[in-house]
C-alpha positions in Angstrom: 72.2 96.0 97.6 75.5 97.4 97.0 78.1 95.9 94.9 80.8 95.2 97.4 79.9 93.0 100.7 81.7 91.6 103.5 80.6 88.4 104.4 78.5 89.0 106.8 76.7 91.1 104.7 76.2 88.5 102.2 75.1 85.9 105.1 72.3 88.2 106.2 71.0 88.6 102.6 70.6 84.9 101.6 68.8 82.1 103.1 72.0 79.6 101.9 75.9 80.6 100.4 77.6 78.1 98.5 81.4 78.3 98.2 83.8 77.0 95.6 87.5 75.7 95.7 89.1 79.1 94.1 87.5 81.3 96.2 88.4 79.3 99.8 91.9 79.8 98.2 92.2 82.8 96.2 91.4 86.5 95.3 90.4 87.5 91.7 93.7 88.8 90.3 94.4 90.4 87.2 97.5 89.1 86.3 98.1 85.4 87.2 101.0 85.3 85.3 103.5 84.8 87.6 107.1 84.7 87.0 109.7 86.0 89.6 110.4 83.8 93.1 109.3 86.8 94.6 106.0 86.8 93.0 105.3 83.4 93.4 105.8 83.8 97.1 103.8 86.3 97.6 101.1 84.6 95.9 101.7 81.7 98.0 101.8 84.0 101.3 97.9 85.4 100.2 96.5 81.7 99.2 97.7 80.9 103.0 95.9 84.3 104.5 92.9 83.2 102.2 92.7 79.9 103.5 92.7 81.3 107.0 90.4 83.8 106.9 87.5 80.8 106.4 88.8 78.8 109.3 89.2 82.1 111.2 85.5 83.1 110.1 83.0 80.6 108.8 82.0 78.9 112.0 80.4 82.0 112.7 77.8 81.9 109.9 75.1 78.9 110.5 74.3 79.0 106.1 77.9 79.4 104.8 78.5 75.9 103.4 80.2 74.3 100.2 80.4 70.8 98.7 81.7 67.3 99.0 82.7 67.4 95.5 85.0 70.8 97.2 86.5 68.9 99.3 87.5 66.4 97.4 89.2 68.7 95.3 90.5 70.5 98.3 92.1 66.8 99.3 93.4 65.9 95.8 96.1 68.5 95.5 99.4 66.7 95.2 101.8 65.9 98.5 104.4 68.4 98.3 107.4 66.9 100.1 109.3 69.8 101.5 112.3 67.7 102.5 112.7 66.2 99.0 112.2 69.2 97.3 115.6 71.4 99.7 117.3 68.1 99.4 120.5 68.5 97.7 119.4 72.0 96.3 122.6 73.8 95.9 120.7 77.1 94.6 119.3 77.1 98.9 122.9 78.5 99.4 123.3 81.4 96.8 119.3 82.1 96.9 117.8 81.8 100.4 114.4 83.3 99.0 113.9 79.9 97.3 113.8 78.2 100.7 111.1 80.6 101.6 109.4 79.6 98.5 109.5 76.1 99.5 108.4 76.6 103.2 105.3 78.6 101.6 104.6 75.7 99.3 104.7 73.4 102.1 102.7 75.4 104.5 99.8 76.5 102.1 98.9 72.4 101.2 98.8 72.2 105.2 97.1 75.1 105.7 94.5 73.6 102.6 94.7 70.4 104.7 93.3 72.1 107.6 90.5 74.4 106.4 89.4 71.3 104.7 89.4 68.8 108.0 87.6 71.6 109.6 84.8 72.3 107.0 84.2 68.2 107.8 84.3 68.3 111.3 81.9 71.2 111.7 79.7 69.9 109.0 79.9 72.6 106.5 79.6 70.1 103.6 76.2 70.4 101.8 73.5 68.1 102.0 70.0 68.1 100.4 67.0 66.5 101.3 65.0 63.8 99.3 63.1 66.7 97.3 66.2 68.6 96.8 67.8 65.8 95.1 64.9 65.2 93.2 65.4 68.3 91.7 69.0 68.7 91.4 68.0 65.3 89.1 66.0 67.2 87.0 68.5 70.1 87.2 71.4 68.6 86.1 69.7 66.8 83.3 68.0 69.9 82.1 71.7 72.2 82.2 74.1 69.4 81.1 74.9 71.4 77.8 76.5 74.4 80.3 79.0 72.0 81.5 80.4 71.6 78.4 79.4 75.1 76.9 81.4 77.3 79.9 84.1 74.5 80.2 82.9 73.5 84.1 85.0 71.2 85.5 85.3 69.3 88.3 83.1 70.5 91.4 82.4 73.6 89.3 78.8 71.6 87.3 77.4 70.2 90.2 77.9 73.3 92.5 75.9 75.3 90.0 73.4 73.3 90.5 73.5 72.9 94.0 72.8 76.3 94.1 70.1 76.3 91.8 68.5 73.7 93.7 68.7 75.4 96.8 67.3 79.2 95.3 64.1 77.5 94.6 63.8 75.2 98.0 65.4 77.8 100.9 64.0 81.2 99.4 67.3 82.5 98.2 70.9 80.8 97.8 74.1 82.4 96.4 77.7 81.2 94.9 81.0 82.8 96.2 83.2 81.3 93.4 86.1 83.2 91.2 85.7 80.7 88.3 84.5 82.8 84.9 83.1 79.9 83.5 80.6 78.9 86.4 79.3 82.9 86.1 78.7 82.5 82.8 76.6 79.3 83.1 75.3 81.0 86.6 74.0 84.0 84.0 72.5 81.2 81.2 70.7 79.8 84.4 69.0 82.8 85.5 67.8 83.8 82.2 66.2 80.2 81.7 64.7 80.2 85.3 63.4 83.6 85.1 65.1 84.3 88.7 66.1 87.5 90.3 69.9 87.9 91.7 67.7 88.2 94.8 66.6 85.1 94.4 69.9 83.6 92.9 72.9 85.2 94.1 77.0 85.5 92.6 80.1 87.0 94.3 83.5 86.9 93.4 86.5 87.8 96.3 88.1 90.6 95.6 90.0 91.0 98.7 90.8 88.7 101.7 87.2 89.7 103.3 85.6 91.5 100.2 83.4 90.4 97.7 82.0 91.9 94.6 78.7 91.1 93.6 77.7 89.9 89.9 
C-alpha cells in the first residue's frame, strides 16, 4: 500500500473510515501562521473547496462516516454576522480585499453549515451496536491517560476510540484526521493492541483529494 491515496483508494482498503473536524475543513499546512488579508483569504477560499469536496464526494462511499461528537463541533463554530461585521467599516472603501475577506468568512461558516446538515441527512454520523459500545466502554476506560497525555480534545478522545472499536468489530477501520495529537495517541494504541496499520488505519490530507498515509 502506497503512501499517498485518493479516497477511493482508501475506501476500498478498509472495512470503515472515520473522519475528523480538521480534516472535513482543512489540508495539513506547514505554516499556519497567517498574517497578510491576502493570506487569510486564501486560506479561507481552500477551507471552503475543502468543505465541498466531502459534500461533492462522500455520498459516493457506503463506509466513509464520522461522529456526532463532529458534528457538534462542526455546529458550535460561532455566528459570523457578515452585515455587522461591513457595518460602518470605513477601511471597505480604501481596501476592498477586506470585503472579500469578509464574504469568505461568511461563506465558509455556511458552507460548514451545509456539509454538516448533509452528513445528518444522509446518515453519515456513526453508530455502534450494543457490543460495540460495550467495548468502546472498556476502551475508553482502558486509554483515558492518552486524552490527557496527547492533549485530545473535544471529539478528538472519543473518535480514537471509535476507531479502535470498530478495527476489532468490522475487520479493519481507519482515521482521516490532521490533528498531531490524535496520531500520536493513534501510535500508543497500536503498540498496546498489537494491531497492524492494516488492521488500524491513519491518513492525514495533504491536498484537497490526497491523503498521506501514517
Amino acid at each position: 500500500m502506497g503512501k499517498f491515496k485518493s479516497l477511493e483508494e482508501i475506501s476500498s482498503s478498509y472495512k470503515l473510515i472515520i473522519i475528523d473536524t480538521c480534516a472535513f475543513q482543512q489540508i495539513l499546512i506547514r505554516d499556519s501562521n497567517l498574517k497578510s488579508t491576502e493570506e487569510k483569504l486564501k486560506n479561507y477560499l481552500m477551507q471552503k473547496e475543502s468543505l465541498q469536496f466531502w459534500r461533492e464526494n462522500i455520498g459516493h462511499y457506503g463506509n466513509c462516516y464520522t461522529t456526532s461528537e463532529v458534528i457538534e463541533e462542526m455546529r458550535s463554530v460561532r455566528h459570523y454576522s457578515y452585515k455587522e461585521a461591513i457595518k460602518g467599516d470605513y477601511l471597505m472603501k480604501k481596501k476592498p480585499y477586506l470585503l472579500q475577506l469578509r464574504r469568505a468568512i461568511r461563506d465558509l461558516n455556511k458552507e460548514r453549515n451545509r456539509l454538516a446538515t448533509y452528513l445528518e441527512d444522509k446518515e453519515k454520523i456513526l453508530k455502534l451496536n450494543k457490543d460495540e459500545d460495550y467495548l468502546y466502554d472498556i476502551f475508553y476506560g482502558k486509554y483515558l491517560e492518552l486524552k490527557d497525555d496527547y492533549g485530545l480534545l473535544g471529539a478528538d478522545f472519543p473518535l480514537l476510540i471509535f476507531g479502535g472499536v470498530t478495527s476489532q468489530t468490522r475487520e479493519s477501520s481507519a482515521i482521516i484526521s490532521n490533528d498531531h495529537g490524535i496520531v500520536s495517541a493513534w501510535s500508543s494504541f497500536l503498540e498496546a493492541e498489537k494491531l497492524s496499520k492494516e488492521k488500524f488505519g491513519f491518513f492525514v490530507r495533504k491536498s484537497i483529494s490526497l491523503f498521506e498515509r501514517k
